[in-house]
C-alpha positions as CSV (number, residue, x, y, z in Angstrom):
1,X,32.3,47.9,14.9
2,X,31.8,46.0,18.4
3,X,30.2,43.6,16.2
4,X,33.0,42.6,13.6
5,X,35.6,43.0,16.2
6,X,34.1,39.5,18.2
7,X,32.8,38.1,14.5
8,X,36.4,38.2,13.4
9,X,37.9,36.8,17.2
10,X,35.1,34.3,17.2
11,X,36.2,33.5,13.6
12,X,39.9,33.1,14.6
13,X,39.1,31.2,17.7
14,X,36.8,28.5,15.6
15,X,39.6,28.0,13.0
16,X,42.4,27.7,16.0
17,X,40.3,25.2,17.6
18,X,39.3,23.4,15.1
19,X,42.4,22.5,13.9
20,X,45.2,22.6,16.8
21,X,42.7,20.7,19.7
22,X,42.4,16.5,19.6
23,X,39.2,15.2,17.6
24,X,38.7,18.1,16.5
25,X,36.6,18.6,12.8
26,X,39.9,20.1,11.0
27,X,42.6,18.4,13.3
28,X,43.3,16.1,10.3
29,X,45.0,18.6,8.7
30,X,47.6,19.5,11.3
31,X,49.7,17.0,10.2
32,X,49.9,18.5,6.8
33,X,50.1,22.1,8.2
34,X,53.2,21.2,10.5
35,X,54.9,20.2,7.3
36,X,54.9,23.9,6.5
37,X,58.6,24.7,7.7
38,X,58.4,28.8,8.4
39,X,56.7,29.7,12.0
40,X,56.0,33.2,10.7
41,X,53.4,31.2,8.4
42,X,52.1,28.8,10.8
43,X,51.4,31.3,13.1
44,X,49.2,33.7,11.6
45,X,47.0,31.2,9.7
46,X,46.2,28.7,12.5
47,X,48.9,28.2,15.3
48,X,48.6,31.3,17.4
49,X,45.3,32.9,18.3
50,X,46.4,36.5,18.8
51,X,48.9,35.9,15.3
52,X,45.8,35.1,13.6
53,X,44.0,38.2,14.5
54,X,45.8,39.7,11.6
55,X,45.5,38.1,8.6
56,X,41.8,37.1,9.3
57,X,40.8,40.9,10.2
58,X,42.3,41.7,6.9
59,X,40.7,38.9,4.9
60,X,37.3,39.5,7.0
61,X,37.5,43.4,6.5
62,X,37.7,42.8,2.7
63,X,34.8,40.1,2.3
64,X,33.0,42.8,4.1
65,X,33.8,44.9,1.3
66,X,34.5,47.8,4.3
67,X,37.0,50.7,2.6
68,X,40.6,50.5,3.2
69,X,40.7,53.6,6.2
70,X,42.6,53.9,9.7
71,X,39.3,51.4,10.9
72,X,40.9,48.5,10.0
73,X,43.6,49.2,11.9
74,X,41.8,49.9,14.9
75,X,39.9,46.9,14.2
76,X,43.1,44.7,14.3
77,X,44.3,45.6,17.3
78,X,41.5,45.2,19.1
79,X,41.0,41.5,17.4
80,X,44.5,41.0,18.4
81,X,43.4,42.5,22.1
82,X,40.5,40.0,21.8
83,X,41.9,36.9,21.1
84,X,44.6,37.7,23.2
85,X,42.2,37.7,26.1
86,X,40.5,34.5,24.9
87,X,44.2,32.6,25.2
88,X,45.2,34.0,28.2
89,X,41.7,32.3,29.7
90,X,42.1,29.0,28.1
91,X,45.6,28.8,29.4
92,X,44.2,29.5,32.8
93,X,41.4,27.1,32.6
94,X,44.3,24.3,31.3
95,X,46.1,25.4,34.3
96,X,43.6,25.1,36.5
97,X,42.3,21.3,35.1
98,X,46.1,20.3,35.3
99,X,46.5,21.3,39.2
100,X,43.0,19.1,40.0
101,X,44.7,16.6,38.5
102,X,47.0,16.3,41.1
């Protein structure tokens, strides 16, 4: 389970990167994505990392063809737990760069 918990947050983190950092493979898009006008849309499908932890669990848990149990739910809050932890570290390091800058 360890496994699919950090495939899935690793998952999350390459889409959120991908498209919301500068020169960035997918950052193209974010213009087109910003069009969308609902935040509860933008967030779980590429604007928040801990959002995304949802939707992408679900989708990964299915293309794993696992069985819908209690499991997945487990699984998606620890995702959630997961990429929670991965934004709260790049905030710090961005916090960090911007106080050398000084």
């Amino acid at each position: 389970m360890m496994g699919f918990i950090l495939t899935t947050s690793l998952i999350c983190l390459a889409i959120h990167v991908s498209i919301n950092w500068d020169e960035y493979v997918l950052n193209w898009s974010l213009k087109y994505l910003d069009r969308i006008p609902v935040n509860f849309i933008k967030k779980p499908l590429y604007a928040c990392l801990p959002c995304m932890g949802s939707v992408y669990t679900i989708a990964h848990w299915f293309v794993a063809e696992r069985p819908l149990e209690w499991g997945l739910l487990i699984t998606l809050l620890a995702v959630v737990g997961v990429n929670t932890l991965i934004e709260l570290f790049i905030r710090t390091i961005e916090a960090i760069e911007n106080l050398e800058q000084f």
